[in-house]
Structure formats: structure tokens, C-alpha cells
N, CA, C and O atoms as a GROMACS GRO file, in nm:
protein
  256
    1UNK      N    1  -0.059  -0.622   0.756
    1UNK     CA    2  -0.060  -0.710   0.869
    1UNK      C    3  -0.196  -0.712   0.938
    1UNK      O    4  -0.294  -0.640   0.918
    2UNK      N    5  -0.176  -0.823   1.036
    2UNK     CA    6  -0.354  -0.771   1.083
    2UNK      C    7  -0.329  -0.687   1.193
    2UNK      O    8  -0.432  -0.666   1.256
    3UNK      N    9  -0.262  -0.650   1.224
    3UNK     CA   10  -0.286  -0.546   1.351
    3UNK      C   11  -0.365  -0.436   1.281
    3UNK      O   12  -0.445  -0.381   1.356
    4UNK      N   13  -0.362  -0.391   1.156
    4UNK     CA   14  -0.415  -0.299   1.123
    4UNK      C   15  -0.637  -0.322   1.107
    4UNK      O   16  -0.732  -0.244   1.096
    5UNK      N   17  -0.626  -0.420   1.113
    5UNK     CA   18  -0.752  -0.539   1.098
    5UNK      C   19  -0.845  -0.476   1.233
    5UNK      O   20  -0.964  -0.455   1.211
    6UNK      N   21  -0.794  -0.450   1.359
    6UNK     CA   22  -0.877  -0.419   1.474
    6UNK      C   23  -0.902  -0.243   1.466
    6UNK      O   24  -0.940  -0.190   1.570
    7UNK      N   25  -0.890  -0.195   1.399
    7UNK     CA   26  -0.855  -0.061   1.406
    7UNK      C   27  -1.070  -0.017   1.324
    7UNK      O   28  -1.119  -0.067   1.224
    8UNK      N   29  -1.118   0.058   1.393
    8UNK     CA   30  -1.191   0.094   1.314
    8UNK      C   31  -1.206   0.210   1.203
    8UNK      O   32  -1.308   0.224   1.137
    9UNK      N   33  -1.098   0.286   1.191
    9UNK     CA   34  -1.104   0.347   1.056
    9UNK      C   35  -0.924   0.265   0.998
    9UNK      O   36  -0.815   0.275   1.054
   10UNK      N   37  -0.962   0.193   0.876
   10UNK     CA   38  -0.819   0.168   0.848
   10UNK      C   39  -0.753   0.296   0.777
   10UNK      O   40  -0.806   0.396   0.728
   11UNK      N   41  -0.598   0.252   0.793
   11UNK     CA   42  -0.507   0.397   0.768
   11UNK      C   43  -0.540   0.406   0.649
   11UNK      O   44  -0.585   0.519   0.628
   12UNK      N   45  -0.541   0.295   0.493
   12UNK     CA   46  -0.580   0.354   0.354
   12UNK      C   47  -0.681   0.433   0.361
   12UNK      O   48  -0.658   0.530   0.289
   13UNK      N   49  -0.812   0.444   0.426
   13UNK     CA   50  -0.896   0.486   0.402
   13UNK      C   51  -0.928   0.625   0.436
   13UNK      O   52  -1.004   0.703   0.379
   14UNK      N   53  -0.841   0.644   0.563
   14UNK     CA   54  -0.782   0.765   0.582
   14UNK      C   55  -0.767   0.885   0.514
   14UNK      O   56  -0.832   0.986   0.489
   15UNK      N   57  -0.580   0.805   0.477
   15UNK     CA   58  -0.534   0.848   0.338
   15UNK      C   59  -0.607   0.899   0.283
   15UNK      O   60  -0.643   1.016   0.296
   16UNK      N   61  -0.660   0.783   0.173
   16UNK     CA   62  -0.747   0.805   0.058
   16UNK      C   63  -0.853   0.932   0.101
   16UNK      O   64  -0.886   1.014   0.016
   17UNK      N   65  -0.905   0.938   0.243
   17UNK     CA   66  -0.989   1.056   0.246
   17UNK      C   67  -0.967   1.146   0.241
   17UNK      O   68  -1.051   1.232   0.211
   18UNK      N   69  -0.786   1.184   0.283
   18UNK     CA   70  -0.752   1.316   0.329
   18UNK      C   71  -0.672   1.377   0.185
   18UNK      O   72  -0.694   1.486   0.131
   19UNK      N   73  -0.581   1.283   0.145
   19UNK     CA   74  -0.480   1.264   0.072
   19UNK      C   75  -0.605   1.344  -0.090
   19UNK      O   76  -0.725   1.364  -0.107
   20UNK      N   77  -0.467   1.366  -0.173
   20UNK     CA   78  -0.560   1.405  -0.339
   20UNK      C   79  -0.531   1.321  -0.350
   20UNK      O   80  -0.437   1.278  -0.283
   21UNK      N   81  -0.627   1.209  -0.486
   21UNK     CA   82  -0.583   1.146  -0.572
   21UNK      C   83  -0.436   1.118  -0.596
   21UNK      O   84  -0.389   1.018  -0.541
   22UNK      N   85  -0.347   1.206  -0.683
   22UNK     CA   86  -0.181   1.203  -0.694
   22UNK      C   87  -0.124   1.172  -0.558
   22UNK      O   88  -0.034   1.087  -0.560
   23UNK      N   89  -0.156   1.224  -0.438
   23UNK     CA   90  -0.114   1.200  -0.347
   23UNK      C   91  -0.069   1.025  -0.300
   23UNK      O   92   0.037   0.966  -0.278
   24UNK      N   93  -0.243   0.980  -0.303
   24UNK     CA   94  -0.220   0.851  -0.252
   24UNK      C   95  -0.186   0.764  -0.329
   24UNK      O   96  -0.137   0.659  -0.287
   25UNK      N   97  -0.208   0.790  -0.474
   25UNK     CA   98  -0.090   0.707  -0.572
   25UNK      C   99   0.057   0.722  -0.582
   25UNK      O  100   0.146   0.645  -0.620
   26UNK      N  101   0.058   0.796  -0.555
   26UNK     CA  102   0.256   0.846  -0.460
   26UNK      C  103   0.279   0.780  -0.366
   26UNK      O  104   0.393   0.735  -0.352
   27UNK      N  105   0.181   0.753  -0.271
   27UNK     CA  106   0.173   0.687  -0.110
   27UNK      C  107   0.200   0.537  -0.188
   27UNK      O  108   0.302   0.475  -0.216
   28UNK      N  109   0.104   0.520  -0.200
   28UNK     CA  110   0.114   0.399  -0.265
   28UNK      C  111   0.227   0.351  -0.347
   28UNK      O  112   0.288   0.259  -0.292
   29UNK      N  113   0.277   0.387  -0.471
   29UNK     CA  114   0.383   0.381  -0.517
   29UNK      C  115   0.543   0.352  -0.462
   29UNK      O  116   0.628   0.266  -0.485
   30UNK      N  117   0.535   0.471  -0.382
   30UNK     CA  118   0.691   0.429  -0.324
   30UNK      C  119   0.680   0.335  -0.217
   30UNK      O  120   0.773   0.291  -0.150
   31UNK      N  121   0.552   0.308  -0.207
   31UNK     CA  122   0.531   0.170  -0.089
   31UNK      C  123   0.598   0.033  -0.136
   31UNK      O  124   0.662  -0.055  -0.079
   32UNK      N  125   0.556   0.056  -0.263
   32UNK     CA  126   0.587  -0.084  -0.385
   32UNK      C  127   0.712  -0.107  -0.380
   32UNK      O  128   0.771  -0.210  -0.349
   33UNK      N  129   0.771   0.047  -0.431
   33UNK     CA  130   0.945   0.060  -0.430
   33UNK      C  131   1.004   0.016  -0.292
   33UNK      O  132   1.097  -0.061  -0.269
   34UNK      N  133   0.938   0.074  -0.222
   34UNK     CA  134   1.050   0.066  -0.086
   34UNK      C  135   1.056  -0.135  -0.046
   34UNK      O  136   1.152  -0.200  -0.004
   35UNK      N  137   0.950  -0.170  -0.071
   35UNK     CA  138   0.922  -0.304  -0.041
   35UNK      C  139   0.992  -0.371  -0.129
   35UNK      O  140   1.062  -0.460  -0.081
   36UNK      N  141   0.996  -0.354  -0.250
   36UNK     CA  142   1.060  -0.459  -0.365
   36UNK      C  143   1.231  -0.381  -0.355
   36UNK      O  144   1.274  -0.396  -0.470
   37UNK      N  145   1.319  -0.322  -0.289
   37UNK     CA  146   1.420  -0.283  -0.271
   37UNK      C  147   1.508  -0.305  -0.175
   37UNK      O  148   1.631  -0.297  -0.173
   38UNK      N  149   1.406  -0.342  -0.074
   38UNK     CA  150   1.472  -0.431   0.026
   38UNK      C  151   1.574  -0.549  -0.018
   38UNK      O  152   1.558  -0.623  -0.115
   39UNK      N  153   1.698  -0.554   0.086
   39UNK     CA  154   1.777  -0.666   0.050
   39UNK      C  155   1.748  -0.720   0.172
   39UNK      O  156   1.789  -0.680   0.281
   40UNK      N  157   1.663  -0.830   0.146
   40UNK     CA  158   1.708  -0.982   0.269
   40UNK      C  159   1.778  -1.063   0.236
   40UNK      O  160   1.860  -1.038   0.147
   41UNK      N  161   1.770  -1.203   0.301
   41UNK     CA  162   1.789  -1.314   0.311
   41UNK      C  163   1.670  -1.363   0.248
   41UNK      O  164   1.660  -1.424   0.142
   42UNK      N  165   1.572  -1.325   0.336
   42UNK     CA  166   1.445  -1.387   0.259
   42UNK      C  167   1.342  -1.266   0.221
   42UNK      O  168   1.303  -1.176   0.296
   43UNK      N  169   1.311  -1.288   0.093
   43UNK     CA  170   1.252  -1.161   0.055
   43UNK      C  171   1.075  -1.160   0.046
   43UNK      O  172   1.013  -1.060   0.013
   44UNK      N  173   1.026  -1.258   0.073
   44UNK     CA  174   0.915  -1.335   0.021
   44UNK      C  175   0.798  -1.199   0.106
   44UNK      O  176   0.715  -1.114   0.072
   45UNK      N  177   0.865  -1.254   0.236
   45UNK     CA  178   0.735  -1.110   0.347
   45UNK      C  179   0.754  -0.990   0.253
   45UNK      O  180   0.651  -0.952   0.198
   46UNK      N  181   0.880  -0.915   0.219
   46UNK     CA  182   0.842  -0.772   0.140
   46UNK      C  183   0.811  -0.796  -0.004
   46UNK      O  184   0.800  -0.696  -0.074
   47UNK      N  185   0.796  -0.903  -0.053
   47UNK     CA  186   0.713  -0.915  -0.217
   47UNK      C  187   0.597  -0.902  -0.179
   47UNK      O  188   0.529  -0.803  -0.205
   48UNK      N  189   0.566  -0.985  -0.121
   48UNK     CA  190   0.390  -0.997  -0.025
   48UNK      C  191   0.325  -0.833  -0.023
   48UNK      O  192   0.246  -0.776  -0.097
   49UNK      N  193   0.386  -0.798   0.076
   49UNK     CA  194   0.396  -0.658   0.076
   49UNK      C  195   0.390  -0.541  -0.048
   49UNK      O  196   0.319  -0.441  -0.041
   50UNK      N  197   0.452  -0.563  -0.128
   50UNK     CA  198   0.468  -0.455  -0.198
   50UNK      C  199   0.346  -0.506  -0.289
   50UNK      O  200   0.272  -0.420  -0.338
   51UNK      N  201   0.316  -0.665  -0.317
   51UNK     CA  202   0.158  -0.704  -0.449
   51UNK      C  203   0.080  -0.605  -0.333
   51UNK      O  204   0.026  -0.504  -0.379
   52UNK      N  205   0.073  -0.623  -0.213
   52UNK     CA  206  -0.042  -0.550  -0.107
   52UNK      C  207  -0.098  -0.408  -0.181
   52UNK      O  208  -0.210  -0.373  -0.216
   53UNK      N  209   0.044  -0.338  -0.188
   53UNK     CA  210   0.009  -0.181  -0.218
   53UNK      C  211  -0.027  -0.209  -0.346
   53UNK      O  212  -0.131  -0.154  -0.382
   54UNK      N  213   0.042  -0.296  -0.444
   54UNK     CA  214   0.060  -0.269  -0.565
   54UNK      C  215  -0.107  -0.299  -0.614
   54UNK      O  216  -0.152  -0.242  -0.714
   55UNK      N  217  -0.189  -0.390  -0.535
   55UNK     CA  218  -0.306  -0.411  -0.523
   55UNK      C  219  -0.404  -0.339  -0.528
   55UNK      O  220  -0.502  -0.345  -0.602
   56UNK      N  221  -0.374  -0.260  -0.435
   56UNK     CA  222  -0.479  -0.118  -0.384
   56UNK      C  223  -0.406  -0.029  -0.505
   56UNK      O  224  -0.466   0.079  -0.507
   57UNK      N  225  -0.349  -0.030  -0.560
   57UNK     CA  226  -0.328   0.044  -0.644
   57UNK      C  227  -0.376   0.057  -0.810
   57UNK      O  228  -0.390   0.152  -0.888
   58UNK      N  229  -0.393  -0.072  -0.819
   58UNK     CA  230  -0.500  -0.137  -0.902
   58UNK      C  231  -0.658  -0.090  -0.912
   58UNK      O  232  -0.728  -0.038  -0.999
   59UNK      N  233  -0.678  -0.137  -0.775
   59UNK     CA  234  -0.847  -0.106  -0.730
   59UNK      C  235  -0.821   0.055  -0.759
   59UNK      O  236  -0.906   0.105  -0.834
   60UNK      N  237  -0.723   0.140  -0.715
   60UNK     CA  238  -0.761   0.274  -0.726
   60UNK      C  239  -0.772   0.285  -0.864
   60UNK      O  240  -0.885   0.320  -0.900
   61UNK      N  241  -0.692   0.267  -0.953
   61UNK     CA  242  -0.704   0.284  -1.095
   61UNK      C  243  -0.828   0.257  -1.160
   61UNK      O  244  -0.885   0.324  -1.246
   62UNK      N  245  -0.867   0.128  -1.097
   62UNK     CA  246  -1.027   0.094  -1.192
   62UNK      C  247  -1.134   0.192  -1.145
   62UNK      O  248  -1.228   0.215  -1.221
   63UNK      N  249  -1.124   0.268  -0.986
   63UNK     CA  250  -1.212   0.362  -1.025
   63UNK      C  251  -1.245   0.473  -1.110
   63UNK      O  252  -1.144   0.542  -1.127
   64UNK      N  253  -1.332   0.511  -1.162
   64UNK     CA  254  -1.329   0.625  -1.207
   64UNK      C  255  -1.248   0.762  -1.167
   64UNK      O  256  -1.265   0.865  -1.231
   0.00000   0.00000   0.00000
């Protein structure tokens, strides 16, 4: 969301600083799950959501 947008350290980056590796791909991961498990009416905001993590989860992979 953008509330997270005004913040000057964002929370991934955090994470990612504090967190191990396995860690924040765990973080990440059950982010995906919890989002694509949701039952709405309309599911579209938590698909959105879960490509989000599933995204950064990507970028983490292509790093070294």
C-alpha cells in the first residue's frame, strides 16, 4: 500500500537487513500463502498482494 511509501526506512528493507536470508524468504513466502488463501467476495486486492511478495521474492532469488 502506499502508506508504507512515506516511511523512510521501508519495512522489506528492514527485514531483509535484520532477517537471514531463509528467514526473509519464509517472510515472504507465507505472505504469498496467506494472501492467495483468503476467501472473499472479491479476491482481486489479495492476488495483487500476494504477485507483491511473490515479486520481491523473485528479485531476492536473482541475487546472488
Amino acid at each position: 500500500g502506499d502508506h508504507y511509501k512515506k516511511l523512510a526506512i521501508q519495512p522489506w528493507a528492514a527485514m531483509e537487513a535484520w532477517m537471514t536470508r531463509e528467514q526473509f524468504v519464509g517472510y515472504l513466502t507465507g505472505n504469498v500463502i496467506k494472501y492467495m488463501a483468503r476467501n472473499k467476495e472479491s479476491v482481486a486486492e489479495d492476488h495483487k498482494k500476494a504477485a507483491h511478495y511473490l515479486q520481491k521474492l523473485i528479485e531476492l532469488e536473482a541475487k546472488p
